[in-house]
C-alpha positions in Angstrom: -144.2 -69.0 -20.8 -144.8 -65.6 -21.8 -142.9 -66.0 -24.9 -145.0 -68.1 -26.2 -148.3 -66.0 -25.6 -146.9 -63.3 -27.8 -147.5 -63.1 -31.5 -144.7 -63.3 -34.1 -144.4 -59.5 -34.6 -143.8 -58.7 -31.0 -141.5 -61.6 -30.7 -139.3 -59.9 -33.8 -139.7 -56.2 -32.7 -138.7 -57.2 -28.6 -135.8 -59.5 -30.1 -134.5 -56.8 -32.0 -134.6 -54.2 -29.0 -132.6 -56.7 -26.8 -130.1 -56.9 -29.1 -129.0 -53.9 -28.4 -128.7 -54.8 -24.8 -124.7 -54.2 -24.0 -124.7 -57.7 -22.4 -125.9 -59.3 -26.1 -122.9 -61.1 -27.6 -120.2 -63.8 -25.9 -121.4 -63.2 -22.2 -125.4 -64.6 -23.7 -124.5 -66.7 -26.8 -122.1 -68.7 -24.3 -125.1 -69.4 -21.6 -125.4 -72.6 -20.5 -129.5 -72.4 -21.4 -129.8 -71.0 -25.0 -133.2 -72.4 -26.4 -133.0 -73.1 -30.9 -135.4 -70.1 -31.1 -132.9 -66.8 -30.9 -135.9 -64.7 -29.9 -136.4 -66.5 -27.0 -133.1 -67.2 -26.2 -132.7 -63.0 -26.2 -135.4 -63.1 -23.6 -134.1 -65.9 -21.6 -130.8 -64.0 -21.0 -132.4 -60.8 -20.6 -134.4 -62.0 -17.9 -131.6 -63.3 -15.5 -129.4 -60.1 -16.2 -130.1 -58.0 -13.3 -129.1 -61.3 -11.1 -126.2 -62.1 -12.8 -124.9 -58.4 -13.4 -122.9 -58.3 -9.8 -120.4 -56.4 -8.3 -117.6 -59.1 -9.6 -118.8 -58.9 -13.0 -118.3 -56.0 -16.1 -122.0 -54.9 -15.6 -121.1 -54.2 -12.0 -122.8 -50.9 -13.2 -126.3 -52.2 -13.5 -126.1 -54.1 -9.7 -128.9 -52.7 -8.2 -129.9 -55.3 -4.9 -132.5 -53.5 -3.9 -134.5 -53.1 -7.0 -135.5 -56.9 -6.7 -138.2 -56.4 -3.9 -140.1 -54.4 -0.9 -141.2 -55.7 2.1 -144.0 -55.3 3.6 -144.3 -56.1 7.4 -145.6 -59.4 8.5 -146.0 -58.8 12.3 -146.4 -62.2 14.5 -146.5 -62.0 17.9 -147.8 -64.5 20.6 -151.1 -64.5 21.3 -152.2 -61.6 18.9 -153.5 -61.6 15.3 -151.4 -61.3 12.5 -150.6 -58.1 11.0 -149.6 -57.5 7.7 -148.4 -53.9 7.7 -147.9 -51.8 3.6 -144.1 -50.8 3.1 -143.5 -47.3 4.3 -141.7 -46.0 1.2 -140.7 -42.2 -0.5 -140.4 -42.0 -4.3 -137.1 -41.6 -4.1 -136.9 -45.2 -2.7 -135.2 -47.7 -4.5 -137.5 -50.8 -4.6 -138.7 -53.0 -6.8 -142.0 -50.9 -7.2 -139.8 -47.6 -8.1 -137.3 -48.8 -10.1 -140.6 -51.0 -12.2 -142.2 -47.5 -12.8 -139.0 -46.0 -13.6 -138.1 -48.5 -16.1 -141.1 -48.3 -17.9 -140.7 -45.0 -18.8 -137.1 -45.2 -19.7 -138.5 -47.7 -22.5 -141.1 -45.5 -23.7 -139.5 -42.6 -24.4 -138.1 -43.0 -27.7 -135.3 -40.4 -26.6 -133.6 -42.6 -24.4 -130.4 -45.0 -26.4 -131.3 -48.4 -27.7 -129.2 -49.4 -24.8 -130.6 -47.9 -22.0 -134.1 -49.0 -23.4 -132.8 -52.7 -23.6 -131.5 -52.6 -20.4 -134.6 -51.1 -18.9 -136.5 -54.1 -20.8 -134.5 -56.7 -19.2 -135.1 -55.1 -16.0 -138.8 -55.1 -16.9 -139.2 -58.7 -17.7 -137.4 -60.1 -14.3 -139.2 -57.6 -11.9 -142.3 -58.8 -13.5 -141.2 -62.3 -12.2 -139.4 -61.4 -9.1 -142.7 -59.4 -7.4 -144.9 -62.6 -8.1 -142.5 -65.0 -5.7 -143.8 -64.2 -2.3 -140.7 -63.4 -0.5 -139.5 -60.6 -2.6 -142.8 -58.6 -1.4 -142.7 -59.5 2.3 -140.6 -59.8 5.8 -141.5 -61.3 9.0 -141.2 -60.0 12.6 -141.6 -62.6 15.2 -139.9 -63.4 18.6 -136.8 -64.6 16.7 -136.6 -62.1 14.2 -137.6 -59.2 16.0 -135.8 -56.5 13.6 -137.2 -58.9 10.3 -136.0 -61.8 8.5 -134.8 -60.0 5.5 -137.9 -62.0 3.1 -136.9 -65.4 4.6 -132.9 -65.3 4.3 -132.4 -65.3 8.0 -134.2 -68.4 8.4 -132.3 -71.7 7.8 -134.4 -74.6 6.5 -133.4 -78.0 4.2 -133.2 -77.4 0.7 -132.3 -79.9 -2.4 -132.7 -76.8 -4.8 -130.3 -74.2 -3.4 -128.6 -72.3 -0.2 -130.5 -73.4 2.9 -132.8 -71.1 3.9 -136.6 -69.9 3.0 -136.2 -67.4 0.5 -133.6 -69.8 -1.5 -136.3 -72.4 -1.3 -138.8 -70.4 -2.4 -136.7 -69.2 -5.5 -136.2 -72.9 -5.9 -139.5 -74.7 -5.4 -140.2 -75.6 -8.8 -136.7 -76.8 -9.5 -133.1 -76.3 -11.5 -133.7 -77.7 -14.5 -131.6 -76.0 -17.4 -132.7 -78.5 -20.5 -134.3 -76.1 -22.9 -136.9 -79.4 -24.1 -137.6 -80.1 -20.6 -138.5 -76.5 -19.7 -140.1 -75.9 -22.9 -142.4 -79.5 -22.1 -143.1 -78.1 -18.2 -143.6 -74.5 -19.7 -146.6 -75.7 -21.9 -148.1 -77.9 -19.2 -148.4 -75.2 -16.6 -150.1 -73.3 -19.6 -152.3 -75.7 -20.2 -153.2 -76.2 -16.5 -153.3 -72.9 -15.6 -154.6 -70.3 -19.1 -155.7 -67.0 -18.7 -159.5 -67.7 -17.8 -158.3 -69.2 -14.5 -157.1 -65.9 -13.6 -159.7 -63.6 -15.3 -160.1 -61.5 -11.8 -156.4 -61.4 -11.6 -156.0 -60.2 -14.6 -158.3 -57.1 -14.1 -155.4 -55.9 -11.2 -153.0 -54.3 -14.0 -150.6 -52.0 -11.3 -147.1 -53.7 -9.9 -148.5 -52.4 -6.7 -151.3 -55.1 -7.1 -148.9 -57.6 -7.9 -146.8 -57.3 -4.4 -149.9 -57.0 -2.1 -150.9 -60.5 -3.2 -147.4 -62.0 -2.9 -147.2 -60.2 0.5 -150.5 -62.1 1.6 -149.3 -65.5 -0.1 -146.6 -64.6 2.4 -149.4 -64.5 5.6 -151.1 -67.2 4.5 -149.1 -69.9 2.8 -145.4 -69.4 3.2 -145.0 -68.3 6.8 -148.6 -70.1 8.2 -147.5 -73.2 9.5 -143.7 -72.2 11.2 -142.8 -71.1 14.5 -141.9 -68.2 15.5 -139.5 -68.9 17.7 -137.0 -70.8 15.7 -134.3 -69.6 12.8 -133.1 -72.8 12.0 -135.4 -75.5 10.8 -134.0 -79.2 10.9 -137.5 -79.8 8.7 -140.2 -78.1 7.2 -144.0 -78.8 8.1 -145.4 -81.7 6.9 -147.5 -80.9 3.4 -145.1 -77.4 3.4 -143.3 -78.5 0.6 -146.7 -79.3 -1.6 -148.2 -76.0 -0.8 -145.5 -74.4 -1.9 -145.1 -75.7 -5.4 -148.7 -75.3 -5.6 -148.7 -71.9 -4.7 -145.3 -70.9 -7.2 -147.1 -72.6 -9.9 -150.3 -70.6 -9.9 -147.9 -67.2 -9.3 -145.1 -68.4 -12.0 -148.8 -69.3 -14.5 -150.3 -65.7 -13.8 -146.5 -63.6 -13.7 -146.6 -65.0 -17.1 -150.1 -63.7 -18.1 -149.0 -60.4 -16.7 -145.9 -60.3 -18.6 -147.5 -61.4 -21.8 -149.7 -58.7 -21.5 -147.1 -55.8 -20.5 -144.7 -56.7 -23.3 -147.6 -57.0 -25.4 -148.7 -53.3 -24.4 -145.1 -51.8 -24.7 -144.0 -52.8 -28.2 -147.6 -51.6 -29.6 -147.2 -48.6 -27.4 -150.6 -47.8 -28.0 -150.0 -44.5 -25.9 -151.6 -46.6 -22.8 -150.0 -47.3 -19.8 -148.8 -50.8 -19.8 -149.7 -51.0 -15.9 -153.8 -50.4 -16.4 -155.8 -53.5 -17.0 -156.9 -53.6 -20.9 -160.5 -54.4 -21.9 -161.4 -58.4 -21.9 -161.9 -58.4 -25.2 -158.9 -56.6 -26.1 -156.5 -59.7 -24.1 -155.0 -62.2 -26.2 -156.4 -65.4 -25.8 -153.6 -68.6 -25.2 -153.5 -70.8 -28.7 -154.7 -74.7 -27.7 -152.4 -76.1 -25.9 -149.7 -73.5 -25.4 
């Protein structure tokens, strides 16, 4: 979706950083999903590498598990109001917030190898995506998970999309579909339903720090609203739960892509401007019809 926001220079200039990536060869060109359009395809890989590079794997190097979120605390307790507490973190933390900062400035310096900058760009685009999926920004503390449910893995719910339990269906909600025509069709429909003047105050917030506040209050008010407390395994999920939620991912997946059209945008012209400070109205690209 943010691929196809970006004019045809940027498109060329970020394909051709990414294919310095050390990942770029057999281990992408033999992906299951590889869309017609190379350039995309480059992205499409790139943004699933930090997932896929694990300890079992030749990037074993790059598996970083806890650059892919921070929590902060969503305190429930009986009778009481919910609290919604910021992460306590240092610098030196590694978290999804850090290691976004740090990444950006590996791929601005020019210094740095073609490879580290392609790998710091793949690690750009999926953090992008990863902070705007609730559960990678939050944690809940209630009676049954007093010491916190590690953003929603410790609680076990039914899921046709994945492993059984809340995060997994969050990851999950809109789907598996691998088809490159059927993700390119859904792609341009959520663009269509959702362009960039249905987010126009969102838009203004330009700091990752922004961006994982409002998935941990998604997280207060949609994801964790309506279960109990009391309970890690769920035989069913709320009636409606399941509707909220796609409704909810496709609004985050719609603006992530926004935000990522705009940061990619910002760090191939390299204007000298930090890629995390909201740019002028006028200067935002504006979605061609019907993309």
């Amino acid at each position: 979706m943010a691929f196809e926001q970006l004019d045809e220079k940027t498109k060329n200039e970020l394909a051709r950083i990414l294919e310095k990536h050390p990942a770029e060869g057999p281990w992408w060109s033999e992906a299951r999903f590889n869309p017609r359009d190379e350039r995309l395809a480059l992205m499409v890989n790139a943004s699933v590498f930090p997932d896929q590079a694990r300890p079992d794997t030749k990037f074993s190097r790059y598996f970083r598990p806890r650059a892919h979120y921070v929590n902060h605390k969503l305190i429930v307790e009986r009778n009481r109001p919910v609290r919604l507490e910021e992460p306590q973190t240092r610098p030196s933390d590694e978290n999804v917030i850090n290691t976004y900062l740090a990444h950006v400035k590996t791929f601005k310096d020019r210094k740095n190898s073609p490879e580290e900058r392609a790998v710091a760009l793949s690690w750009i685009i999926h953090q992008v995506g990863d902070v705007h999926q609730p559960l990678h920004a939050a944690a809940r503390f209630c009676p049954a998970t007093p010491n916190g449910d590690q953003g929603g893995n410790l609680i076990e719910v039914p899921n046709d999309n994945g492993p059984d339990n809340l995060h997994a269906f969050w990851d999950g909600v809109l789907g598996r579909e691998e088809n490159p025509p059927s993700l390119d069709r859904e792609s341009r429909r959520l663009l269509r339903d959702f362009p960039r003047d249905r987010f126009r105050d969102e838009l203004q917030r330009g700091k990752i720090q922004d961006w994982v506040r409002e998935s941990a209050e998604a997280c207060r008010d949609v994801v964790y609203a309506n279960l109990p407390i009391d309970e890690t395994r769920l035989r069913d999920l709320p009636v409606g739960y399941a509707a909220d939620a796609r409704k909810l991912a496709e609004r985050r997946v719609a603006l992530a892509s926004h935000r990522l059209a705009d940061v990619l945008r910002d760090l191939v012209q390299d204007r000298g401007q930090n890629p995390q400070e909201p740019r002028p109205e006028s200067a935002k690209a504006v979605n061609p019809a019907g993309r």
